[in-house]
N, C-alpha and C positions, 0 to 999 in steps of 0.2 A: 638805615639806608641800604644795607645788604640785603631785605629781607624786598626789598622795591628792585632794587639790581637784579635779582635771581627771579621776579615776577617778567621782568622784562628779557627775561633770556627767553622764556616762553613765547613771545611775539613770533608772529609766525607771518606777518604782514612787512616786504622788507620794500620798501618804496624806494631806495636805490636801484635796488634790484628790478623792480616792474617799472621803470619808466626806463633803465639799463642806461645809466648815468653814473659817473666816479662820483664819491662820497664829496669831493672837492669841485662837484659840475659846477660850471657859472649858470646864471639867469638865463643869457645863452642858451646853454646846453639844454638844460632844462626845458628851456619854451620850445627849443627846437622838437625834444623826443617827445611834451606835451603834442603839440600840433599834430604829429606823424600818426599818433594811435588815436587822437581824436577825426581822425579823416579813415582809423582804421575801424573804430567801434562804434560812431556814431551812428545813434540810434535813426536815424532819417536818411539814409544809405540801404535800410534793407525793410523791405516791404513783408516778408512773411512774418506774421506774427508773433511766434515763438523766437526765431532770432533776433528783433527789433528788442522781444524783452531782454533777450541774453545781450544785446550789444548795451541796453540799459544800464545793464548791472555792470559790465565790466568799464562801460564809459565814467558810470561815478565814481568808482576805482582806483581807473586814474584819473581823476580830477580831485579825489580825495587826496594821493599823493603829490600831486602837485599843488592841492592849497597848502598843502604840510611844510612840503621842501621851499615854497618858492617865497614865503615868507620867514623873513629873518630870526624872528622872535623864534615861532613854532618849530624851523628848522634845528635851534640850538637847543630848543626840549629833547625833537627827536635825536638829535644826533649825541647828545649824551647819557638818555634815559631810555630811550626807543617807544615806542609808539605809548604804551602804559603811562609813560612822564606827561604825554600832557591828558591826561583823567586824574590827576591826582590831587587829591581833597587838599583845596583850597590854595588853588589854581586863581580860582577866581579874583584873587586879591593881586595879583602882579601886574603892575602898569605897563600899558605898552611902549613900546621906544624906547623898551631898555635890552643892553649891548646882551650878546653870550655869556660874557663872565657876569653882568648883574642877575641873569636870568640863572645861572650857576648856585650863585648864591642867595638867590631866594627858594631855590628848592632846596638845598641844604639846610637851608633856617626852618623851613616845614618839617624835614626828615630831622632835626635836632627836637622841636616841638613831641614830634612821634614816639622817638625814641627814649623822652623823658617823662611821657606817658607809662610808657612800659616798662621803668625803669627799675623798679621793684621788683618786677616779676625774675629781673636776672643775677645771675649768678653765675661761678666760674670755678669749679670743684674740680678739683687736682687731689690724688694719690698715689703711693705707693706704697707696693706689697713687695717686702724683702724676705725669701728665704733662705738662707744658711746650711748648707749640706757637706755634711763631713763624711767622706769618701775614700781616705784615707787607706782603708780598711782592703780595697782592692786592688794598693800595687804594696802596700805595706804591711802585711797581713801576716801572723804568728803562724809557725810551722810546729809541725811535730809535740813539742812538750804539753803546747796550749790547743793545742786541737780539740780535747775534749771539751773545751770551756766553748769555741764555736758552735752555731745552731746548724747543725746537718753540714758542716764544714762550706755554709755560704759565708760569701764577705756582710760587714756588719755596716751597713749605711743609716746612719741617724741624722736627725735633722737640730741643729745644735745653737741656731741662734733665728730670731725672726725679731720682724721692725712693721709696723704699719703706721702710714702718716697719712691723714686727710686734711683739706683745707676748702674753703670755700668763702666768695665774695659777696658781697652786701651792699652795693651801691645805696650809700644814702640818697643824695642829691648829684649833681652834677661834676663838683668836683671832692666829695667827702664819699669814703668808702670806705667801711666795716670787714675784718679779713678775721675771720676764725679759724685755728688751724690746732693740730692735736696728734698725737702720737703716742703708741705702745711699743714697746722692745723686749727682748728677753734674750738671754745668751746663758746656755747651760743653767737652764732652773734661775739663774737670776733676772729681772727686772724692774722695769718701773713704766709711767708714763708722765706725760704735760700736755696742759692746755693754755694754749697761747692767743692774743686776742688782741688784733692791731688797727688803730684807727689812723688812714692817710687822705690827707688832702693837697691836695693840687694847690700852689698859693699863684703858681702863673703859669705861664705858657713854657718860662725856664725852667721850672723848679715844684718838687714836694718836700711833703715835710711827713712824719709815721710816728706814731706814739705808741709802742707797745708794751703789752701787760702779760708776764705767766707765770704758773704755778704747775709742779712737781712735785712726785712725792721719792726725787734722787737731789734734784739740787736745791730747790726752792725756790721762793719767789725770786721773780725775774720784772727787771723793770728796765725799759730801754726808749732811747731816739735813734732814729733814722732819716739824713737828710741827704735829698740829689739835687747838684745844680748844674744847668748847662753854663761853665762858664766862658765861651767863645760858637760860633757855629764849629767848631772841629775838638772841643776839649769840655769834660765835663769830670765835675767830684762825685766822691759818697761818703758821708763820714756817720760812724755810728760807734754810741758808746753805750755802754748797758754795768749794771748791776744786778750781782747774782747772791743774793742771800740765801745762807748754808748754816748752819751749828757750825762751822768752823770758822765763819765769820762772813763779812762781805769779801764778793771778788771782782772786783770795779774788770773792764774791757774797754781797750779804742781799737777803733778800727777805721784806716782812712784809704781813700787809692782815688788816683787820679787815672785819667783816660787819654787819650790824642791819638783824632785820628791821623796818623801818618802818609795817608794814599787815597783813593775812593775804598781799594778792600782793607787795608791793613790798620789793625790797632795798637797802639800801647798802652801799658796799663804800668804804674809805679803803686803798689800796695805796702803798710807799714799798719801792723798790730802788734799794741803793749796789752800784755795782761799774762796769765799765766800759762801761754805760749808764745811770748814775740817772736816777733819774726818780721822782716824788710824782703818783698818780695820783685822781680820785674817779668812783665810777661810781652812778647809780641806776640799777636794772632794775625793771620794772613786768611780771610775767605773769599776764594773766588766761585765763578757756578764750576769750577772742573775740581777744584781741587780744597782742601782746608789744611792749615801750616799754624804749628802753633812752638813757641820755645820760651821755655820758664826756669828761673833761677830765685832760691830759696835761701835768704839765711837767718838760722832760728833757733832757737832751744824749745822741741828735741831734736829739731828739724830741719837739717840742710839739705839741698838738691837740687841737680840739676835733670830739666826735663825738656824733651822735645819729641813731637809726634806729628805724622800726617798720615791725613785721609785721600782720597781718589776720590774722584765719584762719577760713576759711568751715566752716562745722558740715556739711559734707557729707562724705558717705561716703569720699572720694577725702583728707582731711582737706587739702586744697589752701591755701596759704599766699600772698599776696601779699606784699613785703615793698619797703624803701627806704631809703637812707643818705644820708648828709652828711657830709664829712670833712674838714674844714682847718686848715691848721695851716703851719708851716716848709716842708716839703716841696709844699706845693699844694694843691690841692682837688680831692678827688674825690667824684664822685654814683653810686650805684648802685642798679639797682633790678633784681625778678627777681621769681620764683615756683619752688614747688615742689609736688611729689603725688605722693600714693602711687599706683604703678601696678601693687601685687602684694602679697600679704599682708607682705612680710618688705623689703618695695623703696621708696624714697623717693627719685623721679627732683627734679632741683632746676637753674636755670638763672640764671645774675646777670650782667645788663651793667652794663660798669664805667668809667666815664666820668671822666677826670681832666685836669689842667694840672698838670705836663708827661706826666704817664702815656698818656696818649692815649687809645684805645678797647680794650675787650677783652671774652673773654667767656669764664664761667667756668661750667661744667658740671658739676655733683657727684649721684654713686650713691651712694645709700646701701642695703645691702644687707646683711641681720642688721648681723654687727658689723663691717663692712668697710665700708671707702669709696674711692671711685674718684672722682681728680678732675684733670678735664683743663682748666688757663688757658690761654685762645685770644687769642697777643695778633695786635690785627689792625692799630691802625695807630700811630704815634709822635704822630699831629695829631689835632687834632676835625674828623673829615670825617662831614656828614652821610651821607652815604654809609654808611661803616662803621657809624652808631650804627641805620641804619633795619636794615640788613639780620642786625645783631645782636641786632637785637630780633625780626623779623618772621622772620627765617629759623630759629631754634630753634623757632618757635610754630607756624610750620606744619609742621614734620618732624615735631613731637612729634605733631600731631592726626592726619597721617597715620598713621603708627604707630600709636597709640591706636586709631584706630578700621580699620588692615587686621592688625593685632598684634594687640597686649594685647586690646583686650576679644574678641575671637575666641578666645584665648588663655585668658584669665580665665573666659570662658563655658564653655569644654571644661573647665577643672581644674573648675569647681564642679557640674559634674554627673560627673567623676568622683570626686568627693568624695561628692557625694547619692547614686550609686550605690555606693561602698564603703561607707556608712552602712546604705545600703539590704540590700545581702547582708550584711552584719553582723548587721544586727538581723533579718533574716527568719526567724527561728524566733522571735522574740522577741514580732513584732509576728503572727506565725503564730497565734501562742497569747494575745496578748488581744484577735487579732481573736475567736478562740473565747470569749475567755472573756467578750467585748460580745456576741455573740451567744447567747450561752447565758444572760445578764443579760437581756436580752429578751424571751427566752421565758417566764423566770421575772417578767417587770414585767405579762406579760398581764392578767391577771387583779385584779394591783389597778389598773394601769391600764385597765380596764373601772370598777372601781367608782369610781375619781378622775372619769373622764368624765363618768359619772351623776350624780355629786355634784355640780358644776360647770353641768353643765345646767340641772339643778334652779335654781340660783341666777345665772343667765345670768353666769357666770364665766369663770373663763383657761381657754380649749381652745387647745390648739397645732394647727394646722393641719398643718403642715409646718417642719422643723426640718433640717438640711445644716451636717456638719460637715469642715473640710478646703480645699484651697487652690481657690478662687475667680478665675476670669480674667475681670478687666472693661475690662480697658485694651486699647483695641486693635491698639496693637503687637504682644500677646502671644498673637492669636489664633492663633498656631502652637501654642501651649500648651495642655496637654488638662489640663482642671478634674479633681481626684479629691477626691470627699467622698463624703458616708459618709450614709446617714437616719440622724437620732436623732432622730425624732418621737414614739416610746415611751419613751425615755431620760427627755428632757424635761419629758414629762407626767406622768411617776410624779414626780420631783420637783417638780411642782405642790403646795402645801399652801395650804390657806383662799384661794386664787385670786392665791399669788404665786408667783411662782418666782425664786428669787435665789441666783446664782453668783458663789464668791470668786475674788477676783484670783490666778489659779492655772491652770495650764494644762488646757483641758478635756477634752483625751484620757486624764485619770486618773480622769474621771466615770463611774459605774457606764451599762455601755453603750455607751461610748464605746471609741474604738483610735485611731492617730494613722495617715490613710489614705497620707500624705504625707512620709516621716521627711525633718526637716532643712530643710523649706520652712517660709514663712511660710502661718499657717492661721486663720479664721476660723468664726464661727458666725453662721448665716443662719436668722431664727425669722419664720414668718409663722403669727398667733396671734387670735384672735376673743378680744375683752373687750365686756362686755354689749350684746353683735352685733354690732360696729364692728369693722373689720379692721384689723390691725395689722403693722407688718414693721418688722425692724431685722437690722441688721449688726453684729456684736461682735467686735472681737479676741481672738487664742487665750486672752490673759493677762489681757485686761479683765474686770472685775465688771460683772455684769451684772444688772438688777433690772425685771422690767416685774409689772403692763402699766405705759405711760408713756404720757400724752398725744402726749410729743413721735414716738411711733413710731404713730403712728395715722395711716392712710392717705386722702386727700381725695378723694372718691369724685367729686368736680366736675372733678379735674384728668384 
């Protein structure tokens, strides 16, 4: 279905929009804005032969959008699937006189059909790539005695442990799916790997069930289940138990935790594992869109603790994350703190200093890219040297901003105008032909925009002055950037009625007259407009409604 969804974001035909009706018009409204443009384009109104064809074309136009909208059935295609939904193979099977929701779920039942065509072809590969850097070496580093044994007296950075883990999905049928997954590690000249191999099915709508199988050449064969059940709509299990065959014998594991949710954002979790680490754990998580809260308490052999950490997360474009820990317990106390941001549509750069007793200083750098992740721990010293902890914070912050700004955004700025230009020849016959057909809309608006004018006079009413529609440069960073907009100063004012003019929240490049000068940019509408002789100006966004005249857009002739 997503693959039909992102077909239909391409539609470029917004029949809201050209008949300039709320997505919620009645019949009403509807026949009303119908009638008005058919008295405006019909073809038996203009006698010269080139307009009579142009009033042709844009008359069946709208009459196309008005069979769409004014019938129930086809209405609920477009208005859930856009204009694409109703061509879509095997359409033809849907009876009529049936409601939105049954028209719902007959196109889902085809998109479930589609998708289980295709269903082999998919897969869902996840990795990572762990490196291990010991660093040590450059706040902790031998003086004097040992000097000779240093190479040209640099610090001695070596790479001391690595991990890579792949997996990948196998959908059998609808609810059986095949998961392969495998791993290598090594830590100072030792390692090993396993390969793991897990088959899960769906038995309902509540619940799965997993059967997995692996082998190692460190622990050994490995045999386990895996069960989730929702049990309530707010409270759901996991319980999993496994056997791990060793020369030293079997080492049976359970593992259970329960979930509830507490709020719309907040969970509990109660978790209890017997085997050869038990441990009874409880955790609250708190995620909202501003912020993430999380607090967990640990009791276990070897391992007690208590933990609590929260994240920020600032609503900008870059979706940038500030984040912080607390950790103590048997082992020590450690503080961590970091950020992360996205530096690319598919990239999530991320950076944590990790500050402990006895742990020492360290610094942990993680990519995120689709479904991969790269992650390199930098450890730098065994002590708390202010030292290490300034330059582990300050030294990733400045590499990244250089970066960022002799990189990525150089980088980022070139993909998006070769994206606006692969948009742009894409659609060039497309936008070829409604720039004709805004033009040719024009021609035909002469004449009753002549007598709107008059009328409006007469009654010192809405004159549009001048009207620009299209991307707008005000900021003046961007005066390398060259404005393209479009007049719709006749568009405008043929849509004038009794001295308003009021546009639905819909984008206005589908208004009779209009073209979109700019594919792919941000675009606006610029109206400077006379109400009972008083001037007026205002700025609209592409998808704002918009309704004047307004007191608030009247211009102070003092200033």
């Amino acid at each position: 279905m997503a693959a039909a969804l992102e077909e239909d974001e391409i539609d470029n035909d917004d029949y809201y929009s050209l008949l300039n009706v709320r997505r919620e018009a009645t019949q009403e409204e509807l026949k009303a804005s119908y009638r008005r443009l058919c008295m405006l384009y019909h073809p038996d109104k203009h006698r010269d032969p080139e307009l009579k064809r142009q009033a042709e074309q844009l008359f069946n136009l709208v009459h196309q959008a008005y069979e769409v909208l004014s019938d129930p059935q086809s209405r609920a295609i477009y208005d859930i699937y856009g204009k694409r939904g109703l061509d879509v193979e095997g359409w033809e099977v849907v009876e009529r006189k049936r409601t939105p929701a049954e028209i719902r779920e007959e196109f889902e039942r085809l998109q479930r059909e589609r998708e289980e065509r295709r269903l082999q072809q998919r897969t869902n590969p996840k990795g990572t790539i762990s490196v291990g850097v010991d660093a040590t070496d450059l706040f902790d580093h031998y003086e004097e005695d040992y000097e000779e044994i240093t190479s040209g007296g640099l610090p001695h950075i070596e790479i001391n442990r690595m991990h890579i883990s792949q997996s990948i999905e196998a959908p059998l049928t609808t609810t059986d799916t095949a998961i392969l997954s495998g791993s290598l590690s090594t830590h100072n000249g030792n390692g090993g790997g396993n390969i793991n191999l897990a088959l899960r099915r769906v038995t309902s709508a509540k619940g799965w069930g997993e059967v997995e199988l692996g082998a190692g050449d460190t622990h050994g064969p490995l045999f386990g289940l895996k069960i989730f059940r929702n049990l309530t709509a707010r409270c759901f299990m996991t319980a999993q138990c496994g056997m791990q065959f060793s020369s030293r014998g079997v080492r049976p594991g359970l593992t259970t935790m329960l979930a509830r949710h507490l709020d719309k954002n907040t969970m509990g979790y109660l978790q209890w594992r017997w085997g050869t680490q038990s441990s009874m754990s409880t955790s609250v998580v708190r995620d909202t869109k501003s912020s993430h809260f999380t607090f967990a308490m640990q009791l276990g052999i070897p391992h007690t603790f208590i933990m609590m950490s929260y994240q920020y997360k600032f609503q900008d474009e870059d979706q940038t994350k500030i984040k912080g820990s607390v950790k103590t317990g048997f082992f020590g106390t450690v503080v961590e703190y970091g950020a992360e941001t996205k530096i690319s549509q598919h990239s999530v750069l991320g950076a944590t200093v990790s500050v402990g007793v006895p742990q020492g200083v360290s610094l942990k750098i993680k990519l995120n890219r689709a479904s991969q992740t790269y992650f390199f721990p930098i450890h730098l010293t065994d002590q708390l040297l202010p030292s290490a902890v300034f330059y582990a914070t300050v030294g990733p912050l400045v590499f990244y901003l250089a970066i960022q700004r002799l990189v990525i955004k150089p980088y980022m700025r070139a993909q998006k105008e070769q994206e606006l230009e692969k948009q742009r020849e894409s659609a060039s016959s497309d936008i070829a032909q409604k720039k004709q057909e805004a033009e040719s809309a024009v021609l035909l608006m002469q004449e009753s925009v002549r007598r709107i004018i008059e009328a409006e006079e007469s009654r010192m009413g809405l004159i549009i002055l001048n009207a620009w529609y299209g991307k707008f440069v005000t900021d003046n960073s961007r005066k390398h950037e060259r404005a393209r907009v479009i007049d719709v100063t006749v568009p405008l004012q043929c849509l004038v009625k009794d001295s308003k003019l009021i546009l639905t929240e819909a984008s206005k490049a589908g208004l009779p007259g209009f073209y979109d000068p700019c594919v792919g940019e941000e675009k606006s509408l610029k109206v400077l407009y006379q109400f009972r002789g008083v001037m007026h100006q205002v700025l609209s966004g592409d998808t704002e409604a918009l309704r004047i005249p307004k007191q608030s857009h009247r211009i102070d002739n003092d200033t």
